[in-house]
N, C-alpha and C positions, 0 to 999 in steps of 0.2 A: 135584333140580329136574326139572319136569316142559315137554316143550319143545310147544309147538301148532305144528301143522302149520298177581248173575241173578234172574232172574224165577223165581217160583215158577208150576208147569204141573199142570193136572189131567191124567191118566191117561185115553188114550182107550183101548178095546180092542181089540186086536188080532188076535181070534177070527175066523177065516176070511177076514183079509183076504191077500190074494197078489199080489206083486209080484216083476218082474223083475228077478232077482239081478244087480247092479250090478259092481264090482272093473273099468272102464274108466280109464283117464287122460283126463282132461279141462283145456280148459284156460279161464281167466274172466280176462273183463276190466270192472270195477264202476265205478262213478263215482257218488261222494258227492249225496248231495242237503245241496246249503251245499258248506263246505268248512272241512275240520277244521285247527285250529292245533297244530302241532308242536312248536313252540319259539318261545320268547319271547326276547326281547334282556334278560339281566338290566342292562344300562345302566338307570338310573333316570330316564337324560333319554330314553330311547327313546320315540316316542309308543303302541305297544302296552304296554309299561309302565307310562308315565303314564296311559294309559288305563284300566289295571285286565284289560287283556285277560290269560287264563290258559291255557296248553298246555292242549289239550281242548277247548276249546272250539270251538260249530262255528257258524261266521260265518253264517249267512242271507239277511238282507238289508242292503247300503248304498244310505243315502238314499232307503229305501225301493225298493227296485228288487234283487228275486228275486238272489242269489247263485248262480250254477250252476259256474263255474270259477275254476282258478286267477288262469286268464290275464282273466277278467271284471272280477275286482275289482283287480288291478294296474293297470290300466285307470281304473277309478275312483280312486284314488289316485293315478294320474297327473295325472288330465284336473282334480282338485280344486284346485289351484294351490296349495295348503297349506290349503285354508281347511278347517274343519270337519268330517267325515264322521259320519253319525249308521250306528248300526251295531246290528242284531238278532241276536241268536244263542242259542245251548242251552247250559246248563252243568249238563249230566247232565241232570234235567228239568225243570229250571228254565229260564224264557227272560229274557233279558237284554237290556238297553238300554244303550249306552257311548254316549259320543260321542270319539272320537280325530281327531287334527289329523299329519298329514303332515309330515314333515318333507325339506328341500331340501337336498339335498346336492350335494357341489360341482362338479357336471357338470349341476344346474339339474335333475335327477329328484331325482321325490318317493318316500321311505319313510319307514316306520312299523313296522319294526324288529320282524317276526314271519314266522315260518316256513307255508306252507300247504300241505295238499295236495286231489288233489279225485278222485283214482282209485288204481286200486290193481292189480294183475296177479299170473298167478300160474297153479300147476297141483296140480290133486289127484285125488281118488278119488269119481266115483259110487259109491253106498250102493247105489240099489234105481230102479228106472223103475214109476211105478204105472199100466197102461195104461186103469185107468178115467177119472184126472182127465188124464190127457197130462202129468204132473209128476214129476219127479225131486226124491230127495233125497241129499246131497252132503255129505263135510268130515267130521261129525259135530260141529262146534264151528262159529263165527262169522268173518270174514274183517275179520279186526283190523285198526286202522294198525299198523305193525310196527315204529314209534317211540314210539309213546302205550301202545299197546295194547288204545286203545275200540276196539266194535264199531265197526264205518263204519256211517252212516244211509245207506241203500241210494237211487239215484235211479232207475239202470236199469245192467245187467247184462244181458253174453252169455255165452254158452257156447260151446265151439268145441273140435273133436275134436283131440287130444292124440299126439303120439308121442314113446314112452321112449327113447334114445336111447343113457343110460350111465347106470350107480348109484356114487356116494361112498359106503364102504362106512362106516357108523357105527364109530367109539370112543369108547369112557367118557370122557367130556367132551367129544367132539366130535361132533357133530350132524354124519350121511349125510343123503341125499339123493337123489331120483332125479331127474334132467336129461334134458331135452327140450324141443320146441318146438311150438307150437301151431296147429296148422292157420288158413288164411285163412275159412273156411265157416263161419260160424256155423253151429250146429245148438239151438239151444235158448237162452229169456231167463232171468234170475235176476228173482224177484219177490221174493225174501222172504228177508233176512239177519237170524238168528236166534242165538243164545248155542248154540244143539244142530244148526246146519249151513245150511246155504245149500240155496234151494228156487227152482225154477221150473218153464218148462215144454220140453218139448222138441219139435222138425218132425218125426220118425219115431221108433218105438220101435225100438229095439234087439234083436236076437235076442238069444235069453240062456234060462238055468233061472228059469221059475215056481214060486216059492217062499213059504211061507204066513210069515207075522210071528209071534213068540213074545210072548205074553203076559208080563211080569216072572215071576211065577212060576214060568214054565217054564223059563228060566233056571238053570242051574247050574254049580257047580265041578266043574272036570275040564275032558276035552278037548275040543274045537272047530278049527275051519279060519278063516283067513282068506283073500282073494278078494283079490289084487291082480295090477299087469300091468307087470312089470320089462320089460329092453330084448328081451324075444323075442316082444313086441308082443302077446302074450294072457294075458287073465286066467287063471289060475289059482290051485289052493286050496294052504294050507300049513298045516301043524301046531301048532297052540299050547295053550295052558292058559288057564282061566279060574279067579281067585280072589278074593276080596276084594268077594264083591258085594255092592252094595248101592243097589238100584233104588230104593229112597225118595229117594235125595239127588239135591235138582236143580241140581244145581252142572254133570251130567254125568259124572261120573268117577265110572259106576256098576258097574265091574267094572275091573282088570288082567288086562292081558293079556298073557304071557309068552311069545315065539315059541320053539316046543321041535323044529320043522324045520331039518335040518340044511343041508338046500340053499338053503334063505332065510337060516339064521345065513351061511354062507359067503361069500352073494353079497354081502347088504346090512347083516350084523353086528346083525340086528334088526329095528326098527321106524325110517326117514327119512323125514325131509319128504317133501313128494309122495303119502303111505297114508295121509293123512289121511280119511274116508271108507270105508277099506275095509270092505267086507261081514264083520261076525265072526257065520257058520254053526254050529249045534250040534244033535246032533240033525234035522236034516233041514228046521228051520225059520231062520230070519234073526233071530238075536238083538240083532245092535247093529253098534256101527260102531265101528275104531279111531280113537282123537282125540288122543293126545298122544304121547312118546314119554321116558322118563328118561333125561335125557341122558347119566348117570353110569352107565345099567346100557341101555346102547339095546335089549337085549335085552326089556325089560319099557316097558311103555306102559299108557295107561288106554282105556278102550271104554265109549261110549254106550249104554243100554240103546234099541233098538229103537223100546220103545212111547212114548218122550222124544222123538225125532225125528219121530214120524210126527205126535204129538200138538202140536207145537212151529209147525211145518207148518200146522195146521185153524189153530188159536190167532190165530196172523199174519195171516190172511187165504185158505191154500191150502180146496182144497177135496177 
């Protein structure tokens, strides 16, 4: 099983483009546009049930009137008195109409017997800082609800400088981690949550190695470094392997990636939450990013191909 820390994408080139080698901790805090349902009440008299409402789904508008929080639409189901709620939403790409009715329980509040949420928190790995468009790319994967598993529909996201603090070391079945906590300062927004990493923009660039992006081709098995920043507070490179490529698939999981450093095996027994993002170097160019990790072997994880993210990025709207 493979642990996270799709849309089919044309291929942009990666020839002479140079970005700021990333392996930073960073820390995000996102909030839905709508707000996504988690769990339903399988009660059949529930009125989210009787309504037809389905985990996944992502609420928009009641009685017409924009969705933005949890605490919004609790609100509206209070103030309803039972009566009727007309309700908009997505279910995958389809939008939806319901109408559900509130139910009163015995302290005279009203519910309707479904779970919400409308943000989300968390800390991981800059990829790479691109100092022509002022935009960062991050994760190498998409910043899921982590009950559902959908992508979150992005409303607005920040960024905020990070410090590692300790590492849970991974074992075979049990998922490490690296722990820390997030600075007050924003430094940078999130615009664009993607299936291949999280993208926005950042207030200063970063010092760091200017490094040119690999074309898939250039890509290969054998050895490579990855870039991340355990608790001695700087990035730096470690030892791994690269196998099993295969840069046509857009799934993301376009290479494994084995860590063969023995002072990364010792600290962090692998690949942990929190490297999600990290820089995977080869060669002297920025080949991809790590994205997942095997829970059963933490040793071994999968990696993004480079020209996926950057091209994932233009797609959504970066520039």
């Amino acid at each position: 099983m493979a642990l996270v820390l799709l849309l089919p994408i044309a291929a942009v080139s990666a020839a002479d483009q140079r970005v700021v080698l990333g392996g930073q901790p960073f820390g995000l805090t996102m909030y839905t546009s709508g707000v996504v349902v988690i769990n339903v009440s399988d009660d059949e008299d529930s009125p989210a049930h009787a309504a037809g409402v389905k985990e996944n789904d992502i609420i928009t508008k009641a009685n017409g009137e924009t969705v933005t929080s949890n605490e919004q639409l609790k609100e509206i189901v209070e103030q309803s008195g039972g009566e009727e709620i007309e309700l908009s939403l997505s279910r995958g790409e389809s939008p939806i109409s319901l109408t559900i009715t509130p139910q009163e329980g015995e302290d005279g509040s009203y519910t309707v017997g479904m779970w919400i949420r409308d943000s989300t928190a968390g800390l991981g790995t800059v990829t790479y800082f691109d100092e022509h468009s002022c935009s960062f790319g991050a994760l190498g994967h998409g910043v899921n609800d982590r009950d559902t598993g959908i992508l979150l529909p992005l409303r607005s996201g920040t960024v905020m400088e990070a410090e590692i603090t300790s590492v849970t070391k991974a074992q075979p079945g049990v998922a490490g981690g690296l722990n820390g906590y997030m600075a007050d300062d924003v430094i940078g927004e999130i615009t664009v949550n993607t299936d291949y990493g999280i993208f926005g923009h950042y207030d200063t660039l970063p010092q760091g190695q200017r490094i040119a992006c690999a074309e898939d081709d250039e890509i290969r098995e054998g050895a490579a470094q990855i870039y991340c920043t355990l608790d001695d507070s700087s990035a730096r490179a470690y030892d791994v392997t690269l196998s099993k490529l295969n840069t046509d698939d857009n799934n993301g999981r376009n290479m494994v990636v084995t860590v063969t450093d023995e002072s990364l095996l010792s600290r962090t027994g692998g690949i942990v939450q929190g490297m999600s993002g990290s820089p995977i170097v080869q060669d002297g160019k920025l080949v991809g990013a790590v994205t997942h990790v095997f829970v059963n072997a933490p040793e071994r994880g999968y990696g993004i191909a480079i020209g996926h993210m950057r091209s994932s990025f233009q797609q959504y709207g970066g520039y």
